[in-house]
C-alpha positions as CSV (number, residue, x, y, z in Angstrom):
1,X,0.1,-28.6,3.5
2,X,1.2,-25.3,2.6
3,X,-0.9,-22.1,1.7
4,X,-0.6,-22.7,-2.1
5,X,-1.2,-26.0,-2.5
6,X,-4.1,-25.5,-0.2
7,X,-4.9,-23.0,-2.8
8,X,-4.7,-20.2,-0.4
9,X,-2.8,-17.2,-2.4
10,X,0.2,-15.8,-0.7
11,X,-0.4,-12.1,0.0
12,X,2.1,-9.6,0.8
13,X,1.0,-6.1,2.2
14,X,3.0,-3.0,1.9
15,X,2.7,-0.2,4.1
16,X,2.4,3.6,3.8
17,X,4.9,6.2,4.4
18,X,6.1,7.5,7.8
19,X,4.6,3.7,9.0
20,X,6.0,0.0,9.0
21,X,3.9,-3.2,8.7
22,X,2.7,-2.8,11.7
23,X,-0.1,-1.0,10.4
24,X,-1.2,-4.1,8.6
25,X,-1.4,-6.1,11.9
26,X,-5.0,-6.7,12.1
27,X,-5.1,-7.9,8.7
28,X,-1.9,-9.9,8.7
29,X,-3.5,-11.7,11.4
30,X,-6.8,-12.5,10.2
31,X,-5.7,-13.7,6.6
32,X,-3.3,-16.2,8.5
33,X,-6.2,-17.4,10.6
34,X,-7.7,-18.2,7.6
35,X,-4.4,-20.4,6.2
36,X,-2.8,-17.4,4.2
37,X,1.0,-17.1,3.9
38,X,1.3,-13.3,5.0
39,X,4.1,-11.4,4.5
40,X,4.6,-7.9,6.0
41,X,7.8,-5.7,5.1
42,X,9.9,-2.9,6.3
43,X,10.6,-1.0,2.9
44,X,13.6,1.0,2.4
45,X,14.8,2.5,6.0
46,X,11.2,1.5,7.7
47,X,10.8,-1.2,10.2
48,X,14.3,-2.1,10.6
49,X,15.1,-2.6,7.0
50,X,18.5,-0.5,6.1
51,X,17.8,2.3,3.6
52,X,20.7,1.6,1.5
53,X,22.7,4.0,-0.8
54,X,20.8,3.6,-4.0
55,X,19.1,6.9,-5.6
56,X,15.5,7.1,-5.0
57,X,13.7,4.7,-6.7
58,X,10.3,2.5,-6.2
59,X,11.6,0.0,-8.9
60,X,14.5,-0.7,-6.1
61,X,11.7,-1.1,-3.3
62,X,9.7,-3.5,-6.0
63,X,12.1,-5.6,-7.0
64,X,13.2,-5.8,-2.9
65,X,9.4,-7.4,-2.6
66,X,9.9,-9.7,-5.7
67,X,13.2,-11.2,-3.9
68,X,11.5,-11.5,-1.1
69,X,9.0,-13.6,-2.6
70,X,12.4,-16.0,-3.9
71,X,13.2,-16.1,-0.4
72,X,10.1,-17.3,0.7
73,X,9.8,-20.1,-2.6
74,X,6.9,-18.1,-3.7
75,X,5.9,-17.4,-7.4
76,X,3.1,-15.6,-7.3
77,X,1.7,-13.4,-4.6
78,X,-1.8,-10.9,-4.2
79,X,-0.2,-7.5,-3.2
80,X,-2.0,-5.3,-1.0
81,X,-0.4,-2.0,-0.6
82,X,-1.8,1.3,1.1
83,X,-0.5,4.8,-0.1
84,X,3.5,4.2,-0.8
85,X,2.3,0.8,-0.4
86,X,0.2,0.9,-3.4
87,X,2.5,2.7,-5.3
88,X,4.9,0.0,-4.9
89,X,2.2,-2.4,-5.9
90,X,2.1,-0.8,-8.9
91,X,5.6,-1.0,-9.4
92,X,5.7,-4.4,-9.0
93,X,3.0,-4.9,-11.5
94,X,5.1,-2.9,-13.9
95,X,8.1,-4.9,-13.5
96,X,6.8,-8.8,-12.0
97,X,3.4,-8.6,-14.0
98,X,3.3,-12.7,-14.2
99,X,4.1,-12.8,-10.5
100,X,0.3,-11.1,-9.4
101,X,-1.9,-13.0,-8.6
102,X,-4.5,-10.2,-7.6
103,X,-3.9,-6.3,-6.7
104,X,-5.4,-4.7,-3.8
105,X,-5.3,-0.8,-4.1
106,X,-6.1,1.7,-0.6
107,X,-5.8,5.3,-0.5
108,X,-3.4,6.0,-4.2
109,X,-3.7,6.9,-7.2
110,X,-2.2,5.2,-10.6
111,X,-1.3,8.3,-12.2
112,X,1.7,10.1,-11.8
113,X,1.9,13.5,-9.9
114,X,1.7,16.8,-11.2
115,X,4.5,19.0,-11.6
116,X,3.5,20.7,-8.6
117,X,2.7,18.1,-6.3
118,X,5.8,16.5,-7.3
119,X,7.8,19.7,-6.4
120,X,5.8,19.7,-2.9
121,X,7.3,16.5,-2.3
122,X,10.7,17.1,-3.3
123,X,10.3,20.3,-0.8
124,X,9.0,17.8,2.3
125,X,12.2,16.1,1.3
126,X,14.4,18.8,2.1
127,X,12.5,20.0,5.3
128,X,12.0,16.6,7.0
129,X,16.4,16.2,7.4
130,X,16.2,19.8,8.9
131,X,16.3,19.1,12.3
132,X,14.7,22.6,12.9
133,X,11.9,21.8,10.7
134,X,11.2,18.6,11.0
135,X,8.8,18.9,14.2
136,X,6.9,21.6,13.3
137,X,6.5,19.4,9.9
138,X,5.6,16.6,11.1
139,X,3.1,18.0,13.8
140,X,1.5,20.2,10.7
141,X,1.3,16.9,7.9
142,X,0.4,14.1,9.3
143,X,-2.8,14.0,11.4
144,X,-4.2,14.6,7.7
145,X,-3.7,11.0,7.4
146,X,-6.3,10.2,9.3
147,X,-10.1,11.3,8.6
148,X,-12.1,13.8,11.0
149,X,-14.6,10.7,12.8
150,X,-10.9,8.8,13.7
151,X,-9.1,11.7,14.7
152,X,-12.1,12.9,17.2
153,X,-13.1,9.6,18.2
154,X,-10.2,7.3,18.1
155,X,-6.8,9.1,20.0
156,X,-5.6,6.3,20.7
157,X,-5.1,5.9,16.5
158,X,-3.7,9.5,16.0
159,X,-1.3,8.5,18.8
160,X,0.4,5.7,17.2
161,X,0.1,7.5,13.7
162,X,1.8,10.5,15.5
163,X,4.9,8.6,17.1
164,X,5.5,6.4,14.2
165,X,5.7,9.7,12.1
166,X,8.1,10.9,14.4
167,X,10.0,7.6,15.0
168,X,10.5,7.2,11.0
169,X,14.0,8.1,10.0
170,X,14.2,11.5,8.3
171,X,16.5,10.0,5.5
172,X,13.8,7.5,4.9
173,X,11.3,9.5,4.1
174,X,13.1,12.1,2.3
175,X,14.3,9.0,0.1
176,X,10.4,7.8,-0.3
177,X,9.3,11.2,-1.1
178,X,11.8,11.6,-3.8
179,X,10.8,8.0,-5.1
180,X,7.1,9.0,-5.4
181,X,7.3,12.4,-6.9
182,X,9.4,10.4,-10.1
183,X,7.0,7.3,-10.2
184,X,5.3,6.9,-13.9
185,X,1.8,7.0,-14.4
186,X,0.8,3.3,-14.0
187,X,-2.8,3.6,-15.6
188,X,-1.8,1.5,-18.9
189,X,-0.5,-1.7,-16.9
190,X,-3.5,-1.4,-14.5
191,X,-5.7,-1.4,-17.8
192,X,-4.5,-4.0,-19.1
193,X,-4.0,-6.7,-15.7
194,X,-6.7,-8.8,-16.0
195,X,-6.9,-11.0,-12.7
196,X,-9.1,-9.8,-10.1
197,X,-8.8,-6.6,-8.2
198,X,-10.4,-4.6,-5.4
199,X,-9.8,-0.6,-4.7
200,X,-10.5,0.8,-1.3
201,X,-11.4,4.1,-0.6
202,X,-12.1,6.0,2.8
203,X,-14.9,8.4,2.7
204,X,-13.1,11.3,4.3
205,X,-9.7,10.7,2.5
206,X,-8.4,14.6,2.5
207,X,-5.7,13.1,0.2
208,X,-6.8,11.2,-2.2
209,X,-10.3,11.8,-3.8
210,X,-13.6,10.0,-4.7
211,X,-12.7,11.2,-8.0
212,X,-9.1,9.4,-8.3
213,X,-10.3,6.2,-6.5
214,X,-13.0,5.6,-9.1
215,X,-10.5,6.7,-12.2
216,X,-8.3,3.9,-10.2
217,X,-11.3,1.1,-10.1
218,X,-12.0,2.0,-13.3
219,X,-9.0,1.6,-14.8
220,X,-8.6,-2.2,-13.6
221,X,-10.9,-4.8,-15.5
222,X,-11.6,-6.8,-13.1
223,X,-12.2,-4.4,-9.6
224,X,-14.2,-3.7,-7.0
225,X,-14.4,-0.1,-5.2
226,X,-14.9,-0.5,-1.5
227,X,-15.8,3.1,-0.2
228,X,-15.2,3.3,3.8
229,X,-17.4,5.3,5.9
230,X,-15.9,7.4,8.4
231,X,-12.9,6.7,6.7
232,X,-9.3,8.4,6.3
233,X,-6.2,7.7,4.9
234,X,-5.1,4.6,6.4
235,X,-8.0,2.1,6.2
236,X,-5.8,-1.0,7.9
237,X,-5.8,1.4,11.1
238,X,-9.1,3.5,10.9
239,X,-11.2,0.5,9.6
240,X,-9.5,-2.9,10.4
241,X,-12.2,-4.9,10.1
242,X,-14.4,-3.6,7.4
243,X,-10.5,-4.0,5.2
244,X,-10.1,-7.5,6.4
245,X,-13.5,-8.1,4.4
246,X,-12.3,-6.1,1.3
247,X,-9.2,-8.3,1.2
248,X,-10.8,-11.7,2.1
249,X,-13.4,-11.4,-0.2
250,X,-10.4,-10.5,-2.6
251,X,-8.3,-13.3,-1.8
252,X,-11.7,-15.7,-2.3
253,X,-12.3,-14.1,-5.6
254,X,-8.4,-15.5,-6.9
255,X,-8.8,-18.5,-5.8
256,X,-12.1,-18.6,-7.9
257,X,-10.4,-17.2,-10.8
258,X,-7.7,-19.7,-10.3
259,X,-9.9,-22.5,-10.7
260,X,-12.1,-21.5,-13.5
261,X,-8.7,-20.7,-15.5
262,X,-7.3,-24.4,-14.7
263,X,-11.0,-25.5,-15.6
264,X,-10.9,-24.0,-19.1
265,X,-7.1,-25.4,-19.5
């Protein structure tokens, strides 16, 4: 019997930037326990998946996930995505709105940037293919990711944050940056997608605020706003279980949905 007819949702989780789906490995391995089709990709020149020539673009990496969903026979999915990941989630919703089946939100925002953060992006661009500047940027950006209590209690976290940031192909994440800094604000389609919805938040998230995640939670109709203690960036690695819960008690709350909506057919 397969996961949707045993009317377990598909889910499909989407990784942040500088990372690959192994960040998601706790969780990928949980929700399959509990009878889930998972599925974990590489986008755009992460995790083995070739970059491509195409300009910069998250509506290229969204429309990547909904043929991956034809590959795999699958109409309609729960997206999870974390950072990039969510703003890819929201691109999805944008373009494949029928095909969500629920929307799980970590550690973004749904509205666009700011001419200046934008710019600051489009700057990171040019310095991360710099092979002079690259380390130093690097080194200086990206234990950020990661809250105060991981990076002083977990090393083994900041680590594997720190090599994956340096593993990730310069080109890739020039290309990502690019594609975030000229996403659209996403606020109106998350106002008006109905189906159920959780945001999570980590407590000591330098980069996205308490502020923005509750705009976020607010803007969706049917969420929930999970606040992480001790909590960065990058929930899936600094809180693996405590997110498991956020997105099985998600994935429980479809499949409720689902069947009071074929009830009141």
């Amino acid at each position: 019997m397969s996961a949707a007819s045993a009317g377990r949702p598909p889910v499909v989780l989407l990784h942040a930037l500088c990372l690959d789906s192994r960040m998601w490995r706790a969780q990928a391995a949980a929700l399959r326990d509990r009878g889930h089709l998972v599925l974990t990709p590489g986008q755009r020149g992460f995790g083995g998946t070739p970059l491509g020539t195409d300009p910069p673009s998250l509506d290229l990496v969204a429309d990547d996930v909904a043929r991956l969903l034809d590959a795999h026979g699958v109409e309609r999915a729960v997206l999870a995505g974390c950072s990039m990941g969510g703003y890819v989630a929201m691109a999805f919703l944008r373009r494949h709105r029928d095909r969500v089946r629920a929307l799980a939100l970590l550690s973004t925002r749904g509205t666009a940037d700011p001419e200046e953060t934008a710019a600051g992006r489009r700057r990171f661009a040019e310095l991360v293919v710099d092979d002079t500047a690259r380390g130093p940027l690097v080194a200086a950006t990206t234990p950020s990711l990661l809250g105060p209590t991981t990076r002083a209690a977990r090393p083994e976290v900041l680590a594997e944050v720190m090599a994956a940031a340096r593993a990730a192909s310069p080109a890739a994440v020039a290309w990502a940056q690019r594609a975030i800094a000229a996403r659209p604000d996403a606020m109106a389609e998350l106002r008006a997608f109905p189906r159920p919805a959780v945001v999570v938040a980590g407590e000591e998230d330098g980069l996205v605020g308490a502020e923005e995640s509750g705009a976020l939670a607010a803007a969706l109709p049917g969420a929930r706003l999970v606040t992480l203690p001790a909590t960065g960036h990058l929930p899936p690695l600094e809180a693996p279980e405590r997110t498991t819960a956020a997105l099985a008690a998600l994935l429980d709350e479809t499949v409720a949905a689902d069947r009071k909506g074929a009830a009141a057919c």
